[in-house]
N, C-alpha and C positions, 0 to 999 in steps of 0.2 A: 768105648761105647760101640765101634765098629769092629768089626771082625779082623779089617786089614791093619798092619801097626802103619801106614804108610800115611792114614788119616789123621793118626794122632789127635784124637779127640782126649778128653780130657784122661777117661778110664783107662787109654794106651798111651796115654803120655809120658810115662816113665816105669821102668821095671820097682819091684819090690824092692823096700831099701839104698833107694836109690833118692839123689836131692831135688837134684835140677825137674822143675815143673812146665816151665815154658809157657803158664796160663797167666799171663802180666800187659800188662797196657788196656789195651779197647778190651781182652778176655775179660778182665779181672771186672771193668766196668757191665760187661754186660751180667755180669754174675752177680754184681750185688743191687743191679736194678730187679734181675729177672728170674733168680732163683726163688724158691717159695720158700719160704719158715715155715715153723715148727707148730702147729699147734699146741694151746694151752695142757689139753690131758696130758702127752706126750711129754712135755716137761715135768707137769705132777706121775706120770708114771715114772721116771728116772729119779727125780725127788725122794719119793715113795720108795721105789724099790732098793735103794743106796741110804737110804738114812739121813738125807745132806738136810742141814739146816744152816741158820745165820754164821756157826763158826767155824764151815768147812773149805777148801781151798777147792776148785776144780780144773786141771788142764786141760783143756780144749783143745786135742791133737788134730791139725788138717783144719783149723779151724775156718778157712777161708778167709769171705770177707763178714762172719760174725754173724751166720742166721741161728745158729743155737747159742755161741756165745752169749749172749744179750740176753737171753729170758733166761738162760741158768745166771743170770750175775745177778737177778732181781731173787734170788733167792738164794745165794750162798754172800759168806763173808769178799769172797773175790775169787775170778777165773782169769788162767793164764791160758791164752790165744796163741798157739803153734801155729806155723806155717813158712814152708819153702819160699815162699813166695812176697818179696818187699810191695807190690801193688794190691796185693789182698790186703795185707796188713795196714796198708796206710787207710783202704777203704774201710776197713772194720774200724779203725779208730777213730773215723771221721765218722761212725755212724753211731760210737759209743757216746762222742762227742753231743752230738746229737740227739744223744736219747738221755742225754744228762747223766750219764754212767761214770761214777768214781772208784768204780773196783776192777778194773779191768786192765789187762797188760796185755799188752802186745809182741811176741817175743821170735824172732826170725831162726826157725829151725827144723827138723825134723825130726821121725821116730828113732832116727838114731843118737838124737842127742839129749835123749830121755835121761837115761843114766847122769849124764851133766846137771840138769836141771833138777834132778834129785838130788843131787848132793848140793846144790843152790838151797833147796827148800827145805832139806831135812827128813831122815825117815820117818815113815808113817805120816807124814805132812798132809797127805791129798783125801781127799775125801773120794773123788770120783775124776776115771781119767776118760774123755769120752771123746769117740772118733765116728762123724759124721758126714756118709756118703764120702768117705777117703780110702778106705780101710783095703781097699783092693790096690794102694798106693806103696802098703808098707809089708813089711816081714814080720807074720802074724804073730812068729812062737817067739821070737825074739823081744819085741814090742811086750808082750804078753808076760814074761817072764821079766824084763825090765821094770817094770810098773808096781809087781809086787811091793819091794820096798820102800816103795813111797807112800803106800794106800794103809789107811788106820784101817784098825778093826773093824771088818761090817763094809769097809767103802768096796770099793771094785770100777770096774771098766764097763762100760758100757757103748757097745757099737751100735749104730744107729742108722737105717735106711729109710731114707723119703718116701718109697713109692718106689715104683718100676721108672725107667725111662719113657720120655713121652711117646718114644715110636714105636715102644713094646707093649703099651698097656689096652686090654681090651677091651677097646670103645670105637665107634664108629670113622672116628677123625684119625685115632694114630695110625693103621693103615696106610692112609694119602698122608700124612706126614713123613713116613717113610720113605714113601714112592718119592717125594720130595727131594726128601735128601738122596736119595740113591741117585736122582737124575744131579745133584748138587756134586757127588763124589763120584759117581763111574764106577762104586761096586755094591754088594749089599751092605743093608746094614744091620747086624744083628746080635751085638754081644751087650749082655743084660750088664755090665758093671760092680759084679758081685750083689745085684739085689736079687739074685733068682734062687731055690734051694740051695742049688749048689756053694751060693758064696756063702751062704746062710751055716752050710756041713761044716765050709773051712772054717770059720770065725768060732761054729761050738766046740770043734773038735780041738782046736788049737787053744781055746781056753780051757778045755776040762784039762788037757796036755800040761796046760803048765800050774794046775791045781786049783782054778779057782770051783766054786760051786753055781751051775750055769743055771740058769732063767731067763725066759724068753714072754714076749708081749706083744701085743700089737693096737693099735691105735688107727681105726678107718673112719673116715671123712668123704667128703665129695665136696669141691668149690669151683667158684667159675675160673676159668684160666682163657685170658685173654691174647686174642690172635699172635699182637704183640710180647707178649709173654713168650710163649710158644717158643717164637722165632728167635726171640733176645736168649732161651734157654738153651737151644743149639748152640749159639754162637761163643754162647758160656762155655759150651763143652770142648771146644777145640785149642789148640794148645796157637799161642799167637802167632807161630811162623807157618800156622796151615787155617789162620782165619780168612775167608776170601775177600778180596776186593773191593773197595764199598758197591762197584757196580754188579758186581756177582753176590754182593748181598744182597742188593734192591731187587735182582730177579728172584735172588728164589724166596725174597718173601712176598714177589707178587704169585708165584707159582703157588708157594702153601695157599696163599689168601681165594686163590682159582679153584685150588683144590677141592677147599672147604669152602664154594660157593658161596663166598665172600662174605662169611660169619664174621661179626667182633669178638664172640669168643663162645666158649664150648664147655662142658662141665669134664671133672678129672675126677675119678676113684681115686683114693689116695688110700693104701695101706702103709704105716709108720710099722716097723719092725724095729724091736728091741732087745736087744741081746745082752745080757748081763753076765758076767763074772765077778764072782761075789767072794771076799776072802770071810773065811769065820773070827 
């Protein structure tokens, strides 16, 4: 999410194809307090545009701690929940738990151990393989071309972006939220995480690359996003051996809270980006 790898925020946490994530303990919990979900259309549009209904399978690559997991399980037979990461995964389960979900797996991996997990489930098995707000974590044409044999007729992949970053979207606040963090880290901050065109180029290019037929969507909204939000959302982004100190947290969220003349919370434009790769 930063420009410098030296931040190690979540988007430079680790190169492509690579395991080790480093977003575990306090990360992992501020991520499943403060990250936002998925609106309802956004899921009927993936829905919809993959065919899934009651008897399809979906892997949830990068799944975190289970903000898309969870409303695609309310609408397919069962989703399996990828992720490098054993404290994501314990919170997604705790939240599946929670939500009275009995179709949901949990399973500690990454995009490299897709091929595995196919041969677990069977060809043609998946309905839909879907990678949300990750996808700048993994090795696109490989991933891409792994998947194929698992996806029935009609299913495909489906990448999926929240929104821009909060210090990159423009509105009045994300400005002085930057300024924030810049005075938080000592340099700028400005790399979009693959939600900007650009990661948008890599993701269709590397699917039309490995044959699928692509389509794209979008899904815009606006909701209130609370001061606290905000703050817990940064903290989510950084990888836990570059989370600051609780007392170096306490300043810079009295600094944002200064910043933004002491709002409880602020409204967010949200454009959801949908990226499909669709087999015939």
């Amino acid at each position: 999410m930063l420009s410098a790898e030296s931040l190690a925020l979540r988007c430079l946490g680790r190169q492509a194809g690579s395991v080790e994530t480093g977003f575990s303990g306090e990360v992992a919990s501020y991520y499943a307090r403060h990250r936002r979900g998925y609106p309802a259309a956004a899921i009927d549009t993936v829905v919809r545009m993959l065919g899934l209904d009651a008897a399809d399978t979906v892997i949830d690559l990068g799944c975190g701690t289970g903000q898309l997991s969870l409303p695609l399980a309310a609408r397919v037979r069962a989703v399996v929940g990828v992720d490098p990461e054993p404290d994501m995964l314990a919170l997604a389960r705790r939240a599946a738990l929670d939500a009275g979900s009995d179709n949901t797996a949990w399973l500690l991996g990454s995009d490299q151990d897709l091929p595995v997990l196919g041969r677990v489930l069977g060809d043609r098995a998946v309905g839909a393989l879907t990678v949300a707000v990750a996808i700048h974590f993994m090795d696109r044409d490989a991933l891409f071309r792994a998947a194929r044999p698992l996806l029935r007729s009609g299913g495909g992949v489906a990448v999926i972006t929240n929104g821009r970053p909060l210090w990159l979207q423009d509105t009045a606040w994300s400005p002085a939220l930057r300024g924030c963090m810049e005075r938080l880290v000592g340099q700028p901050v400005t790399a979009a995480c693959d939600t900007d065109e650009a990661g948008r180029h890599r993701n269709r290019a590397a699917l039309t690359a490995a044959g699928y037929r692509y389509s794209e969507s979008t899904v815009q909204y606006e909701a209130p996003l609370t001061i606290d939000d905000m703050i817990g959302g940064v903290f989510s982004a950084m990888s836990g051996d570059r989370l600051p100190s609780p007392p170096a947290r306490a300043a810079f969220a009295a600094d944002v809270r200064a910043a933004l003349d002491g709002q409880d919370s602020v409204t967010e434009q949200v454009r959801v980006w949908l990226q499909f790769g669709q087999l015939d």
